[in-house]
N, C-alpha and C positions, 0 to 999 in steps of 0.2 A: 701413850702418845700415838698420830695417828701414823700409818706406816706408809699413807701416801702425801708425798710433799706436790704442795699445789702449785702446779708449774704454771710460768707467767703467758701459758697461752689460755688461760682461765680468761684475763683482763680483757684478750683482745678478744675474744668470744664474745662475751657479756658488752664490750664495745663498737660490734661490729657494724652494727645501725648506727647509732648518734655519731660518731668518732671518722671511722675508715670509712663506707662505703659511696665518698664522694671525695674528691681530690678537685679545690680550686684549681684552676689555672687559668694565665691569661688566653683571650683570643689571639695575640699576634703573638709573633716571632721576635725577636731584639731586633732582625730588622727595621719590620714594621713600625716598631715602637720606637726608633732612632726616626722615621721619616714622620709619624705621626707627630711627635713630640715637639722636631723643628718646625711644622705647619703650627700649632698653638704656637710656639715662641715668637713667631713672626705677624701673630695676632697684638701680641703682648703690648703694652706701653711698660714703660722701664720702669716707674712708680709700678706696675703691675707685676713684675718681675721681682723685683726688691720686697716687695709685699709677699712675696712665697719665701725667701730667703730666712726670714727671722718668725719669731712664735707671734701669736696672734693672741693666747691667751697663755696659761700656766704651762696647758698642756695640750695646745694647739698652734700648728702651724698655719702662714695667711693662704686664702684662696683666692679664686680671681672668678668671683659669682657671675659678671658677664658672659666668658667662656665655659662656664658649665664646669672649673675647677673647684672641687668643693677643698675646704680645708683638711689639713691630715690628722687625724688625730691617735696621738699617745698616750701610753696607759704602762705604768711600773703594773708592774715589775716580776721577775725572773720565776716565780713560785704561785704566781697569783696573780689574776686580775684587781687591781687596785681597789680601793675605796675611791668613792669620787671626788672632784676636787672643786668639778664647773669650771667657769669664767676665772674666777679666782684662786687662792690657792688651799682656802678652808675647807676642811671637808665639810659636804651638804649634808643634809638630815631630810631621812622621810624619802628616800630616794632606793631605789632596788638596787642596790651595790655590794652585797653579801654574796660570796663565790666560794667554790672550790680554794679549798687552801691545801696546796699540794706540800708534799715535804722539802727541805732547803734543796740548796744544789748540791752541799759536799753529803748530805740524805743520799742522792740520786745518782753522784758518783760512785758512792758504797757498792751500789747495785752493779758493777764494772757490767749491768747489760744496756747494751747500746739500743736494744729494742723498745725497752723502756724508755731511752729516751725519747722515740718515738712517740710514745703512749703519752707520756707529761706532757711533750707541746702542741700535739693534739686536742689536749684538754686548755692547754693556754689559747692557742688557737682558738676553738669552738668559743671558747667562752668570752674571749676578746668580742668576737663577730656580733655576737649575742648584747654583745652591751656597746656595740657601734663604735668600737676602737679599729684602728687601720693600723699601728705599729706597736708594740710591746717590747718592751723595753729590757728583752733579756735574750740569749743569758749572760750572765756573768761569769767569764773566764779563767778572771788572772791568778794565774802563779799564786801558790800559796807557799811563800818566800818568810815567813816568819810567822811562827804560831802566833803570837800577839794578834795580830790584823784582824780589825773588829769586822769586815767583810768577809771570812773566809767560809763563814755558813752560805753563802749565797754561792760563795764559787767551786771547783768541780777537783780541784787537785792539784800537785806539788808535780807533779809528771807530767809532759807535755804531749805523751803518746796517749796516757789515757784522756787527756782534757780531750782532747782532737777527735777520739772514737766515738765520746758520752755528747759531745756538742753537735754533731752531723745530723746524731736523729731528732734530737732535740730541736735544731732550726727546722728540716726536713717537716715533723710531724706540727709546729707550728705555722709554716708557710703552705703544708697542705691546705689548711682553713682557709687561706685567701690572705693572711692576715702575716704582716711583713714582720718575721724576728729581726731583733734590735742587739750584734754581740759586741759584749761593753768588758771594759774601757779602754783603749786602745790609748797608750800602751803604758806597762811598767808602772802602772798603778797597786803596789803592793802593799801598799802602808797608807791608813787614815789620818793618822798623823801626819799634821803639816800638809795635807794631799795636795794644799790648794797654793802650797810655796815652792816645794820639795824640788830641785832640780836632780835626776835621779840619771847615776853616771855607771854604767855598765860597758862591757865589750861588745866588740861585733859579733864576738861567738857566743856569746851568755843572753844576748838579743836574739838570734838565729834559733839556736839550741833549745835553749830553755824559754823565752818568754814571746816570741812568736808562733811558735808551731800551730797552737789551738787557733788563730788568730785567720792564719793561711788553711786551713782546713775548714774553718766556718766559712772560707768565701771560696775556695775554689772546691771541695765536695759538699758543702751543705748550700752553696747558692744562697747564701745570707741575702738578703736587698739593702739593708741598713745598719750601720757600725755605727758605735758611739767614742766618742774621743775622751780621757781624760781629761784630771783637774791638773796633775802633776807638768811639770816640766820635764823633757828631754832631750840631754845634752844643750842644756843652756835655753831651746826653746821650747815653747807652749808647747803641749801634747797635739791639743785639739787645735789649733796650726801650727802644727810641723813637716817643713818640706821633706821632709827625709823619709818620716814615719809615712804620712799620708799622700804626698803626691808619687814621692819616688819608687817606696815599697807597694804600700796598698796599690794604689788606681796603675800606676805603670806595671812594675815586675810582675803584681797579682793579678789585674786586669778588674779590678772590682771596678762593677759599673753601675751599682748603686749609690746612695747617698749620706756621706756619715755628717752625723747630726751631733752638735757639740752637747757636755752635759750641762746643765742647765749652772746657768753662770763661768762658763770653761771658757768663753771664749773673752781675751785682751785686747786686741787689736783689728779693727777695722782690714787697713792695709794688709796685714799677714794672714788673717781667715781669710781673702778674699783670695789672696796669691798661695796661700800652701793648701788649700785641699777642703775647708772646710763649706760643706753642702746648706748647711739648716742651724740658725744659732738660735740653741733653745736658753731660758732663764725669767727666774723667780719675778714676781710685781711686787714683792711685799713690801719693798724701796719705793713703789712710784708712784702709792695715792692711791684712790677709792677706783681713781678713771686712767688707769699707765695707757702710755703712748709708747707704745710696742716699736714706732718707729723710729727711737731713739736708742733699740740698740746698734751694738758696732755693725749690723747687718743692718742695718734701716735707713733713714735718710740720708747718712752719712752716702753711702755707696752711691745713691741716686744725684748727689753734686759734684763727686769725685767722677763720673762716667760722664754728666753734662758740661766739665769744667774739661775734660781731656784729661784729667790724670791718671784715669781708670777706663783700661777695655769695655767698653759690655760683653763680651768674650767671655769674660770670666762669669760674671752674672748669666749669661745663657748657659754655660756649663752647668753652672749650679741648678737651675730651672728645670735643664734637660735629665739631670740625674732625680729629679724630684717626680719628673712626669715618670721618668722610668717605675721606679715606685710604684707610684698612681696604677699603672697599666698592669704591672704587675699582681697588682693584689686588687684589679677590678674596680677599682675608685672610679676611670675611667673604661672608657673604650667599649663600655655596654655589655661587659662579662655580668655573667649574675654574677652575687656577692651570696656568699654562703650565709644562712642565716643563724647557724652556731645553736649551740643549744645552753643552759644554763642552769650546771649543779645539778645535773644529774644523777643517778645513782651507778653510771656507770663512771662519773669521771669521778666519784666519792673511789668507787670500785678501785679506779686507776690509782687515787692515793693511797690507800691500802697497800695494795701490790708495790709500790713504792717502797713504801715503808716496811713493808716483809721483808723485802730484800735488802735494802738500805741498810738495815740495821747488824748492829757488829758484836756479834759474842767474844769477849777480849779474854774470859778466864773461865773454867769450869773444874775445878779441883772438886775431886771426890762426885763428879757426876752432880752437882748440887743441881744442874739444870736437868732438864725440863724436871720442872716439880710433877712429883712423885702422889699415887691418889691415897697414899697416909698423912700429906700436909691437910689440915683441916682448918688450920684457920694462921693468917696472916698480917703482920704486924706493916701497915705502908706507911713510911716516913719521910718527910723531906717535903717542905715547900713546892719545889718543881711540880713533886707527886699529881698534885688537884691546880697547877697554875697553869693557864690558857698562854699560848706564844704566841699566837697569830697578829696580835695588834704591834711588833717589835721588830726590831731589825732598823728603823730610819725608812728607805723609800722601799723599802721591800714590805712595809706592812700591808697585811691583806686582812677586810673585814670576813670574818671566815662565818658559812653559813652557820658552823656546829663545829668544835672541836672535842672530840674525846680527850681526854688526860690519863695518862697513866692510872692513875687512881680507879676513873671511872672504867677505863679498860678492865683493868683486874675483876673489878665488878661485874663488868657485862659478861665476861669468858666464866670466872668462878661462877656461876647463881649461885643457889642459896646451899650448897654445898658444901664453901668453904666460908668461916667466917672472918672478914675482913676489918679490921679496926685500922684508925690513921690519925696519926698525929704529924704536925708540921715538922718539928725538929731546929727547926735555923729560922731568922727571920731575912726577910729578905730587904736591906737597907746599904745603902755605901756606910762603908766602913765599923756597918756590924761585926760584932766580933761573936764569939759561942754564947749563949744564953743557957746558964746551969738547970734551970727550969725547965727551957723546952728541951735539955739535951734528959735529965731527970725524966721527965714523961714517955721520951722515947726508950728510954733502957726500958722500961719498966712495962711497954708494951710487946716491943725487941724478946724482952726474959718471959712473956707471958705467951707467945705464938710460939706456933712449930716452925714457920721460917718469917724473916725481915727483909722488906724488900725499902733499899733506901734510895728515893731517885733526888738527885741533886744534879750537881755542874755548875752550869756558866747560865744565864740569863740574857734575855734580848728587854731592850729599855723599853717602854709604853709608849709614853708623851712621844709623838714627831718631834716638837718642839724643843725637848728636853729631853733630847738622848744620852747626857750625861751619866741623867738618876737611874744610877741598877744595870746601866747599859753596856754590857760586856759583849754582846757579839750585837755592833750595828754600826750604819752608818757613821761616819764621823769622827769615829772615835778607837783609838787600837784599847788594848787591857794595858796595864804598865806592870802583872809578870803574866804565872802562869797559876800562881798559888790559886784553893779553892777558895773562894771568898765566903763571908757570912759563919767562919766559925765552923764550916764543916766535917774540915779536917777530927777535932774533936769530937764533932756524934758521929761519926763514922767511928773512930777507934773505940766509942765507949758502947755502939751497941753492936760494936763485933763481939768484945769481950762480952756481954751480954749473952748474946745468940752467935755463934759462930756460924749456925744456917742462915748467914745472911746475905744475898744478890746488890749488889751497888751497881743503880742505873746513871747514868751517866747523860747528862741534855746537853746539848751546846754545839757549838760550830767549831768544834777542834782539839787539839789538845789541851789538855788538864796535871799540875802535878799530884799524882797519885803515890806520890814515894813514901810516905807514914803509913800507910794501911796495905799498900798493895800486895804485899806479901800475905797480911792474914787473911786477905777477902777471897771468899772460893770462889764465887758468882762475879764479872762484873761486865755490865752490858752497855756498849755505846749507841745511844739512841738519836744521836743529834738533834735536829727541832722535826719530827717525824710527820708534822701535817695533820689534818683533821681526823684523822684515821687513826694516827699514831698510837694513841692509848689501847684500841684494840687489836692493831698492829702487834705492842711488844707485848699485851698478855698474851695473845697466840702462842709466841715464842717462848714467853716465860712458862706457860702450860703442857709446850709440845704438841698444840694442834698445825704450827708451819716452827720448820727447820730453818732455825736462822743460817743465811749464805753472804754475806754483805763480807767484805773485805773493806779494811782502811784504804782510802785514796792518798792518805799521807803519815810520814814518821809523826810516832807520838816520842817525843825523846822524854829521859828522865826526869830533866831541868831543863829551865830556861838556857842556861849557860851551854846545856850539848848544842843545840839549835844552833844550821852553821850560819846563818845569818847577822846572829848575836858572836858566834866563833872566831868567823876569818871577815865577813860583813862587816857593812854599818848599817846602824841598824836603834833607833830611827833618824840617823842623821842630826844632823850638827842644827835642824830647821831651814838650813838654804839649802846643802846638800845631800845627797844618800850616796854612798859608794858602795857599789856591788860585790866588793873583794871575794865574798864567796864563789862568783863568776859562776861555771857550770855547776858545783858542788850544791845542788840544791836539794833539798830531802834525803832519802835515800842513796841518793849519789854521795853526798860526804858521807852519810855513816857505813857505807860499808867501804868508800874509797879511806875513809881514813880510820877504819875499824873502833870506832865509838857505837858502843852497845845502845836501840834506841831502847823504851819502856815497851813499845810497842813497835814493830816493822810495816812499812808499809805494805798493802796488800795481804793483811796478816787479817784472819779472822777465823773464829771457830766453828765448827757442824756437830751437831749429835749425831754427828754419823761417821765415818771414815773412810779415807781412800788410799787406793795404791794405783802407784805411777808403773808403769814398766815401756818395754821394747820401743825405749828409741830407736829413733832413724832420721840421720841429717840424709837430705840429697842436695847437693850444692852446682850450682849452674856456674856459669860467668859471675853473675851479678845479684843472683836469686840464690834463695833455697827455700826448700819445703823441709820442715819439720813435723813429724807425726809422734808419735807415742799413744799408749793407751791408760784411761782411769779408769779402774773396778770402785764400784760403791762396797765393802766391804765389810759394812756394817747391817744394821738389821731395821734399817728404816732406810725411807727414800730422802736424797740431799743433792744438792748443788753444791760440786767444787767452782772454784775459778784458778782455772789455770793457767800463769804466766812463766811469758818465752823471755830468756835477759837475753843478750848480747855481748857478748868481751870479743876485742880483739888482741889478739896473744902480742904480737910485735906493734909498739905504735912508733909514730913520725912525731906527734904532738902528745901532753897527757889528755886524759880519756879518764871518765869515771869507771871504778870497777868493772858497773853493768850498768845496762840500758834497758828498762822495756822496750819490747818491740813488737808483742802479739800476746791475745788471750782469749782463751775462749771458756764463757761459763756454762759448764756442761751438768746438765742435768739426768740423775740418773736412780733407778730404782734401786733398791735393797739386792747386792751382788749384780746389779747388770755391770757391763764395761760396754767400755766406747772406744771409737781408736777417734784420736783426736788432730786434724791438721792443721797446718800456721805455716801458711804460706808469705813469705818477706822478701819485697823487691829492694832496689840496690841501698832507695832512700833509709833503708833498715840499718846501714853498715858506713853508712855516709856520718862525717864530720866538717863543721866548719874552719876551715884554714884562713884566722883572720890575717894571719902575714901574708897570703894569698889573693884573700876575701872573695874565696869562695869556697862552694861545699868540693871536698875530694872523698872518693874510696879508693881506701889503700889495698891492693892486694896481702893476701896471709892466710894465717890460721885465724881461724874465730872459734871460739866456744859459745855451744846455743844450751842455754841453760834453763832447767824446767822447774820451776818451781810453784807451792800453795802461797809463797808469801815471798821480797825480796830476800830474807832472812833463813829459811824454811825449803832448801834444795831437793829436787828426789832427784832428777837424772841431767846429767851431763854429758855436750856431746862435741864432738868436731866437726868442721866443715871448713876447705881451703877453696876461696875466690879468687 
């Protein structure tokens, strides 16, 4: 193996030209662009207004070609620039729409580095520009509140401190480009199921706590320009108008002075989009004939008789306009900025998913050293569907036509040459409701019993068809899984080509947790790969060979069973179809299982190194309202690795309950073979703060605190005191 691990300032190197060394920005100031903006609106006729308010095409907003306002144009999604769609809603053929397919989001949160997520929406950015897009339509945020949830490959974490750290650079590194991030779905969108009925009932402290935080930190440090509203209901009303959510929280308390844009079909009501918040209502023509008349949504004609008739301000309508130019000026549509010209699939933003997926990825078991393979394997038994299966066309609107995907399979191949001899058999077939096939499990033992090691990748699957995300469609739009079991019969070639070969690695695809409780005890190897991107395949032979040291920590509990999950515990979960009630409240992820001592399969922030570390000499120093925390990590082992080390929080006396711990800092420190580092995690008061909904506001209470250091929430090396 090699003894230098390749640190992620490789990427930005190799990205320094095409990527970094130009930063969009508008010509004016938010002044400016509040006085410029009113001069167009006062150009405007109100048909001319109402025309910017609703889509113009699938996945365009209207413009106002007289004034030189061109139309705004969107593009999904969160991991990738889209396939194209045109005018309508089919995708085109014969058109250059093959892109960078970068890894998922809960991929990218692995990586707990925040720099990268710089690097990813740089590459979304560039490559948006490049193919004439002005908004992109990510990322995806929310709460990963129940493993089920067929979106949680797309979104970032169960933790609301790390969503918040992984999302800034992320928006940051895409609105560098010129090109406006879009952070979706706002709010309490945590279940596909029912999304489009669901009235979803929570606390003010379990809204504050847990399912806002990423939400206020994409617009007040990442400077977001565009939010998107859900499908879900909140507290009885529409997401994507709700006064509460959107006028009172966002644009008031937050000060967001961008424009959120409903999700396509989100918006009910004429009258309430107009009065609670809603900027841009986007939605589907598939309803409206070969020729839709776009001015027949509830943003459309309607609004332009309601203001002519007196029933309606145009106040409100200039609002909306005004937030739209903001936009515009922001990201150069307007105002005579150049517009960056982006570049497209480069090898450097191939590069970038790489590096992604290096890190991203989660070493979960290594008994007896089974990893990094050893130069006596000579030849290897690859099993499992997954293994040679392409992901990129999957997920619902997150599909990206990707230029080239590596697969597993072909990874092994390109790292092995001709060295090691690779054989592959499928193993499972991939069908709803397939069960083991004694035949393909047969071919696999018998390959399994004839190499020196078995590498069997399987999981969860993303459905193909857009249309048909039913079939095979376990991590996608639309649709949640109903448990956790391995589908397709897996369970069974797993346990039979362990007994087989007990040298064998179980990789692991998908957006989330999996129950791995029949085997997981006898499998020495097993690696979570999530959907790793174009790269991915030579991403995880790197790892699986020991040319890069896997660093990726989980962004979320894998619990045992479905049943641990507190969602399904103290929750509901998916609701009755009218309503969800949150009875879990703050107990989300790791916060119930160590607040209520339930063992998970996996801990959050948990991951493993071919290398080792030790934690020593702490030291709290605690202010009024702050403290610094330092301590030092020796690499300890005899190769170079990246820990990630995370800071909890407990406060010893409380006023209200409180989860065990709380993150509240980390930093992923990279370090050679015996170097040490001293490491600092500085936490201002917002660290030690709680919502007091009997109050309904945030308090810090004076005490003791315990700042707690750990490689995983499970996984403690040093603890320490400090009194506020």
């Amino acid at each position: 193996m090699n003894t230098k691990l390749k640190f992620p300032i490789f990427c930005y190197i190799i990205c320094s030209v095409s990527i970094f060394s130009a930063k969009a920005q508008s010509a004016y100031t938010d002044a400016q662009i509040a006085f410029k903006s009113d001069s167009l609106i006062k150009l405007m006729t109100l048909e001319e207004k109402v025309n910017m308010i609703h889509a113009s095409s699938s996945f365009t907003s209207g413009g106002v070609p007289r004034l030189g306002i061109p139309e705004m144009v969107t593009s999904d999604g969160p991991h990738g620039v889209r396939l194209e769609h045109g005018r309508g809603w089919g995708a085109q053929k014969g058109v250059l729409d093959s892109g960078t397919y970068l890894p998922t989001g809960i991929c990218l949160a692995s990586t707990w580095n925040p720099a990268l997520g710089f690097a990813f929406g740089s590459v979304l950015g560039s490559e948006a520009n490049f193919r004439g897009k002005d908004v992109i339509l990510g990322p995806g945020i929310n709460i990963m509140r129940s493993p089920l949830n067929g979106r949680n490959f797309e979104y970032l974490s169960e933790d609301p401190y790390l969503v918040s750290k992984m999302v800034v650079g992320y928006i940051k590194g895409v609105q560098a480009q010129g090109i406006s991030a879009c952070v979706k779905h706002f709010a309490g969108n945590n279940q596909e199921t029912n999304r489009g009925s669901i009235d979803v009932q929570m606390s003010e402290r379990a809204l504050r706590e847990i399912y806002l935080p990423g939400f206020k930190a994409a617009i007040q440090e990442g400077g977001v320009y565009t939010l998107m509203g859900s499908y879900n209901k909140f507290r009885g009303q529409w997401a994507t108008q709700n006064n509460y959510l959107i006028n009172q929280i966002l644009k008031k308390e937050w000060g967001f002075k961008g424009a959120v844009i409903s999700d396509w079909g989100a918006v009910h009501s004429t009258a309430q989009a107009m009065w609670n918040g809603t900027d841009l209502e986007m939605g589907t023509d598939l309803d409206m004939g070969p020729h839709p008349n776009y001015g027949k949504f509830f943003l459309g004609d309607t609004v332009v008789t309601l203001v002519k008739t007196g029933k309606m301000p145009v106040s409100l309508v200039d609002d909306k306009v005004r937030r739209l130019l903001y936009v515009m000026y922001k990201t150069n549509m307007l105002g005579g900025g150049k517009r960056m010209k982006g570049e497209y699939n480069t090898a450097a933003h191939q590069a970038t998913a790489q590096k992604v997926a290096e890190e991203g990825i989660v070493l979960l078991k290594n008994d007896d050293n089974i990893l990094p393979l050893k130069s006596d394997v000579k030849s290897i038994a690859v099993i499992g569907y997954n293994a040679d299966r392409k992901q990129a066309m999957g997920g619902g609107s997150s599909q990206i036509k990707a230029f080239f995907e590596v697969t597993p399979l072909q990874g092994l191949q390109n790292i092995a040459g001709k060295k090691v001899k690779i054989t592959y058999t499928k193993g499972y077939n991939i069908a709803r409701g397939a069960g083991a096939d004694a035949d393909m499990i047969k071919q696999a033992v018998q390959a399994a019993s004839k190499a020196d090691v078995a590498v069997i990748v399987g999981g969860w699957t993303h459905g193909y068809d857009y249309n048909v995300w039913s079939d095979n469609a376990y991590d996608t739009e639309g649709f949640d899984k109903t448990d956790m079991q391995m589908p397709f019969g897996q369970n069974e070639l797993i346990k039979a080509v362990l007994a087989a070969n007990p040298r064998t690695v179980v990789v692991l695809m998908g957006g989330g947790p999996i129950d791995v409780t029949q085997w997981v005890s006898d499998a020495k190897g097993i690696i979570q790969a999530w959907y790793p991107g174009m790269e991915g395949g030579n991403a995880l032979a790197k790892i699986i060979f020991g040319q890069v040291n896997p660093s990726g920590k989980l962004p979320v509990s894998f619990p045992k069973k479905l049943e641990d999950a507190p969602a399904i515990k103290l929750g509901q979960y998916p609701g009755d179809g009218v309503t969800v009630n949150y009875f879990d409240d703050i107990y989300v992820g790791y916060r119930y299982f160590d607040t209520y001592k339930v063992e998970p399969q996996f801990a959050f922030g948990y991951g493993l190194s071919y290398t080792t570390f030790k934690y020593s000499d702490l030291h709290v120093q605690t202010g009024d309202k702050t403290a610094t925390v330092t301590f030092k990590i020796k690499n300890t082992g005899a190769v170079a690795g990246a820990e990630v080390a995370q800071l909890y929080v407990k406060q010893e006396k409380l006023n209200l309950p409180r989860p065990e711990k709380e993150l509240k800092g980390f930093d992923k420190v990279f370090l050679q073979a015996g170097e040490e580092k001293t490491v600092t995690l500085t936490l201002n008061e917002d660290a030690f703060k709680y919502f007091n909904d009997v109050k309904n506001q945030w308090e810090m209470d004076p005490g003791v605190f315990d700042f707690i250091v750990g490689s995983s929430s499970r996984d403690i090396r040093l603890t320490g005191t400090g009194t506020l």
